[in-house]
C-alpha positions as CSV (number, residue, x, y, z in Angstrom):
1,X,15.8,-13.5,20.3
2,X,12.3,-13.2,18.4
3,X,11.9,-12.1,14.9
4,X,10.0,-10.4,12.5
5,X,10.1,-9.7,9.0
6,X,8.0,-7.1,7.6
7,X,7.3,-5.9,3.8
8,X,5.6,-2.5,3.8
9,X,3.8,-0.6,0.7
10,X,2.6,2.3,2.0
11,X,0.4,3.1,-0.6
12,X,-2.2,5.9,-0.9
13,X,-5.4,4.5,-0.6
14,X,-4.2,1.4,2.1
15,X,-1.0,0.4,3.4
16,X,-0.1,-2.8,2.2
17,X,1.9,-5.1,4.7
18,X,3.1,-8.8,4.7
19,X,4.5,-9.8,8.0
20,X,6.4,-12.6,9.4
21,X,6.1,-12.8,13.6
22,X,6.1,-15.2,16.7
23,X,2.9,-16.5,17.2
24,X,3.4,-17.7,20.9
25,X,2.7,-21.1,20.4
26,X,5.2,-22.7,18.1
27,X,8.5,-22.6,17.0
28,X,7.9,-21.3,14.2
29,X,6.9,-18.2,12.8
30,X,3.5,-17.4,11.8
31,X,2.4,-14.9,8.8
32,X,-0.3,-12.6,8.0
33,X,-1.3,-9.8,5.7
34,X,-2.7,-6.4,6.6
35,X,-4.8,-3.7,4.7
36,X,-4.6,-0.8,6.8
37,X,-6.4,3.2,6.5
38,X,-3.4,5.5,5.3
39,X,-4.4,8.7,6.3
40,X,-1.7,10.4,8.8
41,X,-1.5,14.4,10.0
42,X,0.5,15.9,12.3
43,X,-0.6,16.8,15.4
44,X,0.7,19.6,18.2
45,X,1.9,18.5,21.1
46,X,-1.8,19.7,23.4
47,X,-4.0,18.1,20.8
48,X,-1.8,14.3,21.2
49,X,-1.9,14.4,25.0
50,X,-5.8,15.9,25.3
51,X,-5.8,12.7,22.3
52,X,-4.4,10.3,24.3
53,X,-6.6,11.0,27.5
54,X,-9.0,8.2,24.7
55,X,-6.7,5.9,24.0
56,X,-8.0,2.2,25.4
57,X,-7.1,-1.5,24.8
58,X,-3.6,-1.2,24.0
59,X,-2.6,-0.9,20.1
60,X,-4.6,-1.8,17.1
61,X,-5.1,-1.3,13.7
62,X,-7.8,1.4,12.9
63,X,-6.3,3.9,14.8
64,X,-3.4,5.2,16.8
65,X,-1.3,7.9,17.5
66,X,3.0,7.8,17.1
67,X,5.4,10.1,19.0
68,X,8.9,10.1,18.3
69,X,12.1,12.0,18.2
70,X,12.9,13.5,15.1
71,X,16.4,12.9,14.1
72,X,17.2,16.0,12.4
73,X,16.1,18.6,15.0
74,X,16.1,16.4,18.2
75,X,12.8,17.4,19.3
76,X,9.1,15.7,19.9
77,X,7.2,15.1,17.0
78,X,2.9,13.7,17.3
79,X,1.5,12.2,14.5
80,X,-2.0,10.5,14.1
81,X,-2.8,7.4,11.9
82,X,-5.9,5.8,10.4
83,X,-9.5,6.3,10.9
84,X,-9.0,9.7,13.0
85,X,-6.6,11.4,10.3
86,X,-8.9,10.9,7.4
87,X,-9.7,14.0,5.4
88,X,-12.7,14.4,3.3
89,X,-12.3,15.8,-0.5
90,X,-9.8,15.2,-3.2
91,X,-6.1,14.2,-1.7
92,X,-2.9,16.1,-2.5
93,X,-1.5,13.2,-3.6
94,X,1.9,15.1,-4.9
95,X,3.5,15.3,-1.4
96,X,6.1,12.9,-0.8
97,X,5.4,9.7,0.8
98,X,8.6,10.0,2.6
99,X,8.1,11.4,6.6
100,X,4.4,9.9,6.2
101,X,5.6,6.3,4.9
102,X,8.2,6.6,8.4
103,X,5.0,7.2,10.7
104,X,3.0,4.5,9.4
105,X,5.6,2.4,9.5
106,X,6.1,3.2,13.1
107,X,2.8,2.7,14.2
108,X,2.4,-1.1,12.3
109,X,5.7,-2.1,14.4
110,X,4.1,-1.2,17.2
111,X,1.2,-3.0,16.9
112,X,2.6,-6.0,15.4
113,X,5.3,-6.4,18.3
114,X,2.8,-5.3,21.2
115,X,0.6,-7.8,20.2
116,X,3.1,-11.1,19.2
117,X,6.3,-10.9,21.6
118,X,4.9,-8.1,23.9
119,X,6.9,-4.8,25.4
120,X,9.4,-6.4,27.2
121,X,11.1,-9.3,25.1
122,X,13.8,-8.3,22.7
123,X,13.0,-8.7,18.9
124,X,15.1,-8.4,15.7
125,X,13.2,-6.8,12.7
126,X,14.0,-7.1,9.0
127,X,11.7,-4.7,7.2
128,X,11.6,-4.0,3.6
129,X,10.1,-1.0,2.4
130,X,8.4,-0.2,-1.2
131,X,8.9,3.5,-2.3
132,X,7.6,5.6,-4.8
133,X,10.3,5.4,-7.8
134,X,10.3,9.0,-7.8
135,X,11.1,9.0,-3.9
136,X,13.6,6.2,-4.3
137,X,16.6,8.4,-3.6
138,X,15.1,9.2,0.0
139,X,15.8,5.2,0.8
140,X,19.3,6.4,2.4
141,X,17.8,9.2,4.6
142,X,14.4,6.9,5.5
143,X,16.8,3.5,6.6
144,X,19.2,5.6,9.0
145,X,15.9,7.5,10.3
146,X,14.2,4.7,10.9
147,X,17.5,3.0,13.1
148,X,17.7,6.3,14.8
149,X,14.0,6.1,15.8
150,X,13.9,2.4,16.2
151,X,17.3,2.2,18.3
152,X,16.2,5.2,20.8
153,X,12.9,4.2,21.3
154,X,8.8,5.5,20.1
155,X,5.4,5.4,21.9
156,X,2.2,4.3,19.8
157,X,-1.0,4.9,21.9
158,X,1.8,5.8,24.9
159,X,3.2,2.4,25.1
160,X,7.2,3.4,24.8
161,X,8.4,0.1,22.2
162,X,12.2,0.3,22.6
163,X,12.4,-3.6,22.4
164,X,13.2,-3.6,18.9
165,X,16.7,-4.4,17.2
166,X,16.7,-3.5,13.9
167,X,18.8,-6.0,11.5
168,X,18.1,-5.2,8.0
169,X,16.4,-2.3,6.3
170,X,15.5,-2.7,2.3
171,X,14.1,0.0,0.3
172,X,13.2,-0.9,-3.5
173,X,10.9,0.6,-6.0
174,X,7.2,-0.1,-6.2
175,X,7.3,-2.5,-8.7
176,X,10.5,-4.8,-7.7
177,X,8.1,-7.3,-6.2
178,X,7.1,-8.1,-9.4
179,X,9.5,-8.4,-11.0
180,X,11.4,-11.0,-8.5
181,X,8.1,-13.0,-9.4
182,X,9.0,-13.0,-12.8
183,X,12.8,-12.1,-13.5
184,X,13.0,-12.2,-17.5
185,X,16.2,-10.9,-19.2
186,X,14.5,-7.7,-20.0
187,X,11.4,-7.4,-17.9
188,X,9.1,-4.3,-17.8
189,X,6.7,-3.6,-14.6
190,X,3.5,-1.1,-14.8
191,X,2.1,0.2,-11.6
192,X,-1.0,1.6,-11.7
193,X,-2.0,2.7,-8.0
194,X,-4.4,5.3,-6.5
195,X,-1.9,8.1,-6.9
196,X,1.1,7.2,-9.7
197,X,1.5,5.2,-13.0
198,X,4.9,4.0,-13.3
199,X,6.5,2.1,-15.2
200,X,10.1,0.0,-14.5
201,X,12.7,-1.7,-16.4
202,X,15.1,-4.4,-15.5
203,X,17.8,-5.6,-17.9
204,X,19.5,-8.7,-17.0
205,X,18.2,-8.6,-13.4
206,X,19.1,-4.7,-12.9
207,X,17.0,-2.1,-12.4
208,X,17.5,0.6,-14.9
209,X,16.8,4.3,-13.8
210,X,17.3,5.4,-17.4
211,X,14.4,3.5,-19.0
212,X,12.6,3.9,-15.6
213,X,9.5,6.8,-15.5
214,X,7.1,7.6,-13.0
215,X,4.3,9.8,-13.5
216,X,3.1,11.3,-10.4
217,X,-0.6,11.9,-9.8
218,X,-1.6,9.8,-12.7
219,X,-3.4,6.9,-11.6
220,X,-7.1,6.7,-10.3
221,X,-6.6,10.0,-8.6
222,X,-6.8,11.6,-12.2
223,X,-9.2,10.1,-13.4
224,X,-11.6,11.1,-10.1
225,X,-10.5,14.7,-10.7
226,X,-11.9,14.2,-14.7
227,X,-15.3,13.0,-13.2
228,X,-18.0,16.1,-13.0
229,X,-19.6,15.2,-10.0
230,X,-19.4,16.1,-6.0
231,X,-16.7,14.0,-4.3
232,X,-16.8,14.2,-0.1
233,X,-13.9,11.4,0.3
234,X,-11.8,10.5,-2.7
235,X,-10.5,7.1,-0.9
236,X,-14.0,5.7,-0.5
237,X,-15.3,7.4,-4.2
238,X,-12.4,5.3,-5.6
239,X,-13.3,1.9,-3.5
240,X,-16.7,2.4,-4.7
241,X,-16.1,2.9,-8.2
242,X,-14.0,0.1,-8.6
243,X,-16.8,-2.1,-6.9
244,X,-19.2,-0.7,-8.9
245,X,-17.2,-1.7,-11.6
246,X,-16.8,-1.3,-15.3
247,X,-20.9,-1.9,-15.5
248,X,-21.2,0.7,-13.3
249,X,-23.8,-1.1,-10.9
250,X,-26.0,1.5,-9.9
251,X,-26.6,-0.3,-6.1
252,X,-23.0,0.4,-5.6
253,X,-23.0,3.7,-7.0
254,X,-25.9,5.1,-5.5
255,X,-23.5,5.3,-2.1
256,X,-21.9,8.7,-3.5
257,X,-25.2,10.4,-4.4
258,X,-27.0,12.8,-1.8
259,X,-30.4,12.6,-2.7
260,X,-30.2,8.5,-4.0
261,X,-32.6,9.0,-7.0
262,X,-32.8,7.5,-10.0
263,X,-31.5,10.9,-12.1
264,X,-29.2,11.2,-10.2
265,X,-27.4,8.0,-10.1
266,X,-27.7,8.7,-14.1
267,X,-26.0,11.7,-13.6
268,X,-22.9,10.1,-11.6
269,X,-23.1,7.2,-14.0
270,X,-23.2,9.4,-17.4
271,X,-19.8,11.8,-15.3
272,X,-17.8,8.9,-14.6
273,X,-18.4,7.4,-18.9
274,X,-17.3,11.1,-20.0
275,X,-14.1,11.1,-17.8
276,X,-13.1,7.7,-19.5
277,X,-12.7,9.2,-22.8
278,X,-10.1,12.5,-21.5
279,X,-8.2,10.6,-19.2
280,X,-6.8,7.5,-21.5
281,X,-6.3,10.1,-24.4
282,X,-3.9,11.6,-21.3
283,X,-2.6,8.4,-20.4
284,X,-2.1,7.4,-24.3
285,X,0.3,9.9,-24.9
286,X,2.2,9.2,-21.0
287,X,2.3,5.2,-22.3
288,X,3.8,6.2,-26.1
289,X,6.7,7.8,-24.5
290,X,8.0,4.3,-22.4
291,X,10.6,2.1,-24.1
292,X,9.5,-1.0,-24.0
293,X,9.8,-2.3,-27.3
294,X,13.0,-4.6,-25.8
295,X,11.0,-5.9,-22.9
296,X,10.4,-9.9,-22.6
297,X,8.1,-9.2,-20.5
298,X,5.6,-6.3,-19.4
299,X,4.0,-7.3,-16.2
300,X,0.9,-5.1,-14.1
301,X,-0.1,-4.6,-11.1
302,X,-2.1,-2.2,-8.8
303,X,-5.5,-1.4,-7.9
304,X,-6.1,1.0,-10.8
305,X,-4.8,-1.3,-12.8
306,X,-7.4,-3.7,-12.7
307,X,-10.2,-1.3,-12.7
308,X,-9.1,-0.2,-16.1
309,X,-7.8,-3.7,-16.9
310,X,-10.1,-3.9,-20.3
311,X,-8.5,-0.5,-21.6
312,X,-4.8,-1.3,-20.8
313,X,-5.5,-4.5,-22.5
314,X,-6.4,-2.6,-26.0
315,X,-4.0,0.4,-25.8
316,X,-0.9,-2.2,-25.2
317,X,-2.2,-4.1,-27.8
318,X,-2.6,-1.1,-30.2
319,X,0.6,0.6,-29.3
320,X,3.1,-2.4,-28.9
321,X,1.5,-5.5,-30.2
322,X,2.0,-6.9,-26.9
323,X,-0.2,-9.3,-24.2
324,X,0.0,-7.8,-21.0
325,X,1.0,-10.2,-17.4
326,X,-1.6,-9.6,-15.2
327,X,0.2,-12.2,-12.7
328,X,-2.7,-14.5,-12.2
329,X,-0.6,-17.7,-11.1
330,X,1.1,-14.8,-8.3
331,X,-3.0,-13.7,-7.4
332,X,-4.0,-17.5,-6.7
333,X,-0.4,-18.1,-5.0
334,X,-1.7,-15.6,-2.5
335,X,-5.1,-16.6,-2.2
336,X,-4.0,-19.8,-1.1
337,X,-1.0,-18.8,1.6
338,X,-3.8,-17.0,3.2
339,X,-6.8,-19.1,2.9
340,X,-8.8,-16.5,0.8
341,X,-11.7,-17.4,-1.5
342,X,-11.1,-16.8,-5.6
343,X,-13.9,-14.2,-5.0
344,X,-11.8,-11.9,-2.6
345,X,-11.3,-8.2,-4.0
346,X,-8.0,-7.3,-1.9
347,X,-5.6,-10.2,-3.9
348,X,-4.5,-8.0,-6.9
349,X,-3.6,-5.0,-4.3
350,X,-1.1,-6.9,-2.2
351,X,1.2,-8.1,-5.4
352,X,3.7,-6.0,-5.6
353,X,4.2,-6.2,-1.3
354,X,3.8,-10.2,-1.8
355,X,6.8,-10.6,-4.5
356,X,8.9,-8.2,-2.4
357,X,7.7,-10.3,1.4
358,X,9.3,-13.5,-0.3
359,X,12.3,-11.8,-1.5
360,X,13.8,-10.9,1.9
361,X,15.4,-13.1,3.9
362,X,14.9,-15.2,6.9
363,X,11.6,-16.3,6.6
364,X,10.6,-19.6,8.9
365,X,7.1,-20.1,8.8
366,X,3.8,-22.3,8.8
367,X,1.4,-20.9,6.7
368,X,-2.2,-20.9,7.1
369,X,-2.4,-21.8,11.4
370,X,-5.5,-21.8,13.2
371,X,-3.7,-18.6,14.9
372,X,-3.4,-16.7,11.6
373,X,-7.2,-17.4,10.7
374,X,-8.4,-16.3,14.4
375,X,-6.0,-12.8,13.6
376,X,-7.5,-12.3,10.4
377,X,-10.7,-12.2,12.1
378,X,-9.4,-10.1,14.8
379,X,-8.1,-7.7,12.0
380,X,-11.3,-7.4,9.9
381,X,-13.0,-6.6,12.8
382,X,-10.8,-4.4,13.7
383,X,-10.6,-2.7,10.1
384,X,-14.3,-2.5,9.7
């Protein structure tokens, strides 16, 4: 029988996925990674069928829509994903990543199988999943509702995938790929995404929930909400920002204005410098309050992280007297499994997902194929 082995962060601003799968030509497995649009909503059961009457060319990336049985009532439930679920404004990024994490995970297996061992041939799946540490004790509930779902059977764009045995489900905290990259007596983790800060401890190679925090909404999502300016999408204000970068180029920046003049790219550009000042003298006082005084070794990683990679450098500094890991051996590691140049932007995003993919078990593969560049391809078209 086939398999596949799948390590999923279902962050807020892009799923993150590593993925082990039959390529169809060699013995071995083949590997990719995947950047993929986040945005899920429900749908009623009219508005999925009149949806699906559009659905062409089997299953991709972008887009796709994910019916299932739910396990706790027994009845239909429609869900869209990607491109068509994108809402404009600032997210609620305090809802649980739970039910939403399930869905997109659902529609990536669909893909992925559809389009390496096809519909019909029987494949095992280990998948590991990265949750919120805050949502870590839904890991229970989200494993036996994913066997449930798996072992009965789900349609993505109306194909019906029940060709899927489930083997192993892992659920760890956003963070534990990190530190299985660098396992120190007394190692300490920051997170910095779109939506959380967190921060995680690990004393002789066990996670500790005591000296564990999260704080939810905390990450670049506050910071947009301290910027006094218009924002129509907060995903692509964010992406934008952060390629603008801590220059602020105003080429990048003038994407968000309306009217793309001069005072008003000033404008934006004088919003986002008086946001910096509230929001780290927020996050100074968040920081104070961790206990990591013991740590060997305080680690980072996530998008937001970088972005504010100059500031987390001086407040560490200042607080603790300590030199942050910003994982650079683990960023070219990973730029070389995948062929990428040292000037790709995506690296520092898919850390975390990268320590956890090589922790699970199982893996047989030949990096770098021909077959893994022509799907890379295949997927930035597909994504862009």
């Amino acid at each position: 029988m086939a398999e596949i082995t799948v390590a999923f962060d279902a962050g807020t601003s892009r799923s993150k996925v590593i993925a082990s799968y039959p390529s169809g030509e060699c013995v071995f497995n083949d590997e990719n990674y995947f950047l993929i649009k986040p945005s899920v909503r429900q749908l009623t059961e009219q508005t999925y069928c009149d949806s699906l009457e559009y659905v062409e060319g089997g299953i991709g990336l972008s887009s796709s829509l994910v019916s299932y049985i739910n396990p706790a009532s027994g009845e239909s439930v429609y869900w869209e994903v990607g491109e068509g679920a994108s809402r404009l404004g600032l997210l609620s990024v305090q809802e649980r990543k739970f039910e939403t994490a399930l869905v997109k995970v659902l529609a990536f297996l669909g893909y992925l199988v559809s389009n390496s061992v096809g519909l019909t041939e029987q494949v095992g799946l280990t998948l590991g999943i990265l949750l919120p540490l805050d949502e870590l004790e839904d890991r229970a509930l989200l494993g036996k509702w994913l066997r449930a779902i798996i072992t009965q059977g789900f349609s993505v764009n109306g194909y019906l995938i029940n060709n899927i045995t489930v083997d192993k489900i892992h659920c760890k905290p956003e963070g534990y790929g990190i530190f299985k990259s660098y396992p120190q007596d007394k190692a300490g983790v920051l997170i910095m995404g779109h939506s959380d800060l967190s921060w995680l401890y690990f004393d002789q190679g066990l996670f500790s929930s005591k000296l564990s925090r999260t704080f939810p909404g905390e990450g670049m999502h506050s910071f947009l909400g301290c910027i006094k300016f218009p924002i129509q999408d907060e995903l692509s204000t964010a992406e934008l920002i952060a390629k603008a970068g801590a220059n602020l180029n105003p080429k990048v920046l003038v994407k968000l204005t309306q009217t793309k003049s001069q005072d008003e790219i000033a404008y934006l550009t004088k919003a986002i410098k008086s946001a910096l000042p509230q929001y780290w003298s927020e996050r100074k006082k968040e920081l104070k309050s961790l206990d990591i005084k013991n740590a060997d070794i305080v680690s980072v990683a996530g998008g937001a992280a970088h972005y504010f990679a100059i500031e987390l450098n001086q407040l560490f500094k200042a607080l603790y007297g300590i030199r942050l890991n910003w994982c650079k051996p683990m960023i070219s590691e990973f730029r070389k499994r995948f062929a990428l140049k040292a000037s790709d932007k995506s690296s520092p995003l898919f850390l975390d997902c990268f320590g956890y993919y090589k922790s699970l078990v199982g893996l047989k593969v030949v990096p770098n194929s021909k077959i893994v560049e022509a799907q890379k391809e295949v997927l930035k078209n597909a994504s862009s």
